[in-house]
N, C-alpha and C positions, 0 to 999 in steps of 0.2 A: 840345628835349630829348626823346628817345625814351623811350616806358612803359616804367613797371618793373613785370615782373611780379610779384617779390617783393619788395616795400618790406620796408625795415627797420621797428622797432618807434619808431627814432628820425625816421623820414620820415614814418612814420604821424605820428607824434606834433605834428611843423610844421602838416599838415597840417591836423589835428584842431584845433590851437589856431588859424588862420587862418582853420578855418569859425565856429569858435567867435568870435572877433572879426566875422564879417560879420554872424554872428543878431544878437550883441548891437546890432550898431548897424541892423538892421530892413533891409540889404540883401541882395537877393535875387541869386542866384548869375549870374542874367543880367544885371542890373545890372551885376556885379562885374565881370565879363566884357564888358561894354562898355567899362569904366574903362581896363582894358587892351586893347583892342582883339581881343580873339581869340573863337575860337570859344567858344561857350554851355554847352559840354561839357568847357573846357579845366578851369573852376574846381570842378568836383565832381570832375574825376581829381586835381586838384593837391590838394585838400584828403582824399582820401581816401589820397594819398601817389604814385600811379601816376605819377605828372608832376612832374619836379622844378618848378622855379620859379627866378628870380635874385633877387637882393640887395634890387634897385632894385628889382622890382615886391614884393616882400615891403611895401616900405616904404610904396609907394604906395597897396597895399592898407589898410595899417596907418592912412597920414593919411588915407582919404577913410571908414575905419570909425570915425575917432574915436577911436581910442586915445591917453590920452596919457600909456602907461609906456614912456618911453624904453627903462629896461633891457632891458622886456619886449621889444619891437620891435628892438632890437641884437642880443639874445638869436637871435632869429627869423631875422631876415637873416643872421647868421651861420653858424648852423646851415642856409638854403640856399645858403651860400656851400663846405659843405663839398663838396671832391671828391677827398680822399684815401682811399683805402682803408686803412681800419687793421689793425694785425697780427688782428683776430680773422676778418677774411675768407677769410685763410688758409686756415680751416676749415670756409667755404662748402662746403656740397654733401657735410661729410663727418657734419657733427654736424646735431642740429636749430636751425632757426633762433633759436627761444628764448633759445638756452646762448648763442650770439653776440648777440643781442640785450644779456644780463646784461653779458658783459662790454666791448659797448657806453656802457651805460649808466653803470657804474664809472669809465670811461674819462671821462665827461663832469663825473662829480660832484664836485659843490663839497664835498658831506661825505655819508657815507658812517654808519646808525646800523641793527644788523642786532639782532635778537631771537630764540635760538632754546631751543630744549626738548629734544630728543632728540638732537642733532646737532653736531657742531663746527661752526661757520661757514667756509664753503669757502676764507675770504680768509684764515685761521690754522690750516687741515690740514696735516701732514707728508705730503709723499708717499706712506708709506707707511700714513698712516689712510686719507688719500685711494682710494686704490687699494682697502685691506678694507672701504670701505664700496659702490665701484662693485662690488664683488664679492657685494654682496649682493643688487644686481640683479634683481627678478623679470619678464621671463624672463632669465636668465645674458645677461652683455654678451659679446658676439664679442671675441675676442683686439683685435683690429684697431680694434674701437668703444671698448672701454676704452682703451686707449694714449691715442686722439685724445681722449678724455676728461677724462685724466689732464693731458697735456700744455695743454689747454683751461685748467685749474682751475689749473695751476702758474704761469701765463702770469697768468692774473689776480691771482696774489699780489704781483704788481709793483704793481698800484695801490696797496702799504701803502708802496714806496720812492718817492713822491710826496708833496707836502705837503697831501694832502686828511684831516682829522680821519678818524677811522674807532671807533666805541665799537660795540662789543660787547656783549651783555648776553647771558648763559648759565647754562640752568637748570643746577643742580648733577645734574639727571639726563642728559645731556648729560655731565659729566666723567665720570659711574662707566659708561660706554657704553664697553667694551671690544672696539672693532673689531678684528680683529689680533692680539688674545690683550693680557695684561699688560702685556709689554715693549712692543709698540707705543702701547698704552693712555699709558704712564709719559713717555713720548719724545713725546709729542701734550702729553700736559698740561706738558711744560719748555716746550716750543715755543714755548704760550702765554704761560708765564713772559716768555720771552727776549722775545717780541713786547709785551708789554704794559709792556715798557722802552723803547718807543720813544716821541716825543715827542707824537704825532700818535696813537696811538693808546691805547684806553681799554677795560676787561675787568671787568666787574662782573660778580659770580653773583648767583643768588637762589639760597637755599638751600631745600632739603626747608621744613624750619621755617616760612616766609613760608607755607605752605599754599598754598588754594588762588587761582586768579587769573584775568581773564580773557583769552580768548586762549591757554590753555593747550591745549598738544599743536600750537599752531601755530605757525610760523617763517616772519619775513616782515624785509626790511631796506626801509629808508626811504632812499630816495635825494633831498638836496636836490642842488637846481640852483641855478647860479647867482642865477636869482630863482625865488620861490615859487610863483609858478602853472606853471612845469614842471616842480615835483618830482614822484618815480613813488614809488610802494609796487610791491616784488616780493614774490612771496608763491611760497613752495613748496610743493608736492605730492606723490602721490607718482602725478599726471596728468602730471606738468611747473609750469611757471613758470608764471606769471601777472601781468601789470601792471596796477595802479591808477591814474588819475591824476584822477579827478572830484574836486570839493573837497569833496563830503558823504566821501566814504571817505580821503581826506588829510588831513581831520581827525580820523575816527576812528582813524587810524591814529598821527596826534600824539596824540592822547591816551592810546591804547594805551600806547604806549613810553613814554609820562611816569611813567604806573602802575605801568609794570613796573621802572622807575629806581627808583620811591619801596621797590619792594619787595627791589630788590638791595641789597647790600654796599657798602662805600664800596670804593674799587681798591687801598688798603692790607690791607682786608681780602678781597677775595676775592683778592689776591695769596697772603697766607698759607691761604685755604681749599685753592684750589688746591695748594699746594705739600702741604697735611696729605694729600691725597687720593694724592698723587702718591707721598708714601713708605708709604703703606698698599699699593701695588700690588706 
């Protein structure tokens, strides 16, 4: 398999959990690398993602490290069995790799749970909030960089016509954020409405009231995987995206979003906060 110079965040991530299995069982990368026969330099490229890897040596690595979560190791091998390109490569080379990274990610998860404060969550924007928020852009996005933006962020709203949960949790400062003037404001918070009838998905606010909390002013979604030591936290910026995935910070991050449940509305009531916001516009 020929180096990749740009591993995705998801190759890194095999990677990283493949060295992480070799520490824990106290073998050294040359060792490893004898077990498969190859050079002494193959296993520090494959585990930092530059080298894919097959199925069958995922696994082998996996029995002579001692692993014995099956899921886990399925999990593994699978993801080095992938070699489809998905729709979001598309957009290689036009967007930053990040923004494909996210909807990489989306693309893989088992459930989907996002927290934000200032901001609609990109997986339930209209088009057209969409678009008056890229426009606020500092420095201003190129004609050309918004479209691919735009069309990036629309594309991803298909993970909600999938049967992955998806709960939301949304500061009530985030609905009076009038990107777009009122009308567009009014036509964003139905959206929400219409979307939070769907079965798989879930929209709680926190109101003003609930004061203060922690974590505020910041926006992060928890992505579970199909098992738990490869869930990620993505957290936004206004650097770019950012991924978590050590288990000292996925758990603060569960604990985070538990906090912030306890602080929100039940989803019959922030249905109706919602809808009161919406005819005040």
């Amino acid at each position: 398999m020929p180096p990749r110079s740009s591993p995705t965040a998801r190759q890194q991530r095999l990677g990283a959990e493949l060295r992480k299995l070799r520490e824990q069982s106290g073998m050294s990368a040359q060792q490893a690398a004898a077990l498969l026969g190859v050079d002494r330099t193959r296993i520090p490229n494959v585990e930092s993602g530059r080298f894919g890897i097959s199925p069958e040596r995922v696994r082998t690595l996996a029995f002579n490290y001692g692993c014995p979560d099956t899921g886990l190791v399925d999990l593994l091998a699978a993801m080095a069995q992938e070699r489809d390109r998905g729709w979001w490569e598309e957009h290689r080379g036009l967007l930053p790799p990040a923004l494909l990274d996210i909807a990489e990610l989306e693309h893989h998860a088992a459930e989907l749970a996002t927290a934000v404060t200032t901001h609609i969550p990109g997986l339930l924007q209209t088009e057209e909030q969409a678009r008056a928020v890229f426009d606020t852009a500092v420095p201003l996005l190129p004609g050309p960089d918004l479209e691919a933006r735009l069309a990036l962020r629309l594309r991803r709203q298909e993970t909600l016509d999938r049967p992955v949960p998806y709960e939301a949790v949304i500061h009530e400062a985030a609905l009076r954020m009038q990107f777009g003037g009122p009308k567009v404001a009014r036509a964003q918070l139905e959206h929400i409405l219409d979307q939070s009838e769907r079965a798989t998905v879930t929209v709680r606010v926190i109101p003003f009231a609930a004061g203060g909390f922690p974590g505020a002013g910041q926006s992060f979604t928890y992505v579970s995987a199909p098992v738990p030591q490869l869930d990620t936290v993505q957290l936004d910026s206004s650097h770019g995206s950012m991924l978590l995935d050590s288990d000292m910070k996925l758990r603060r991050y569960q604990g985070l979003l538990e906090r912030l449940r306890g602080l929100a509305l039940s989803t019959a009531d922030s249905r109706a906060f919602i809808r009161s916001i919406a005819q005040d516009l």
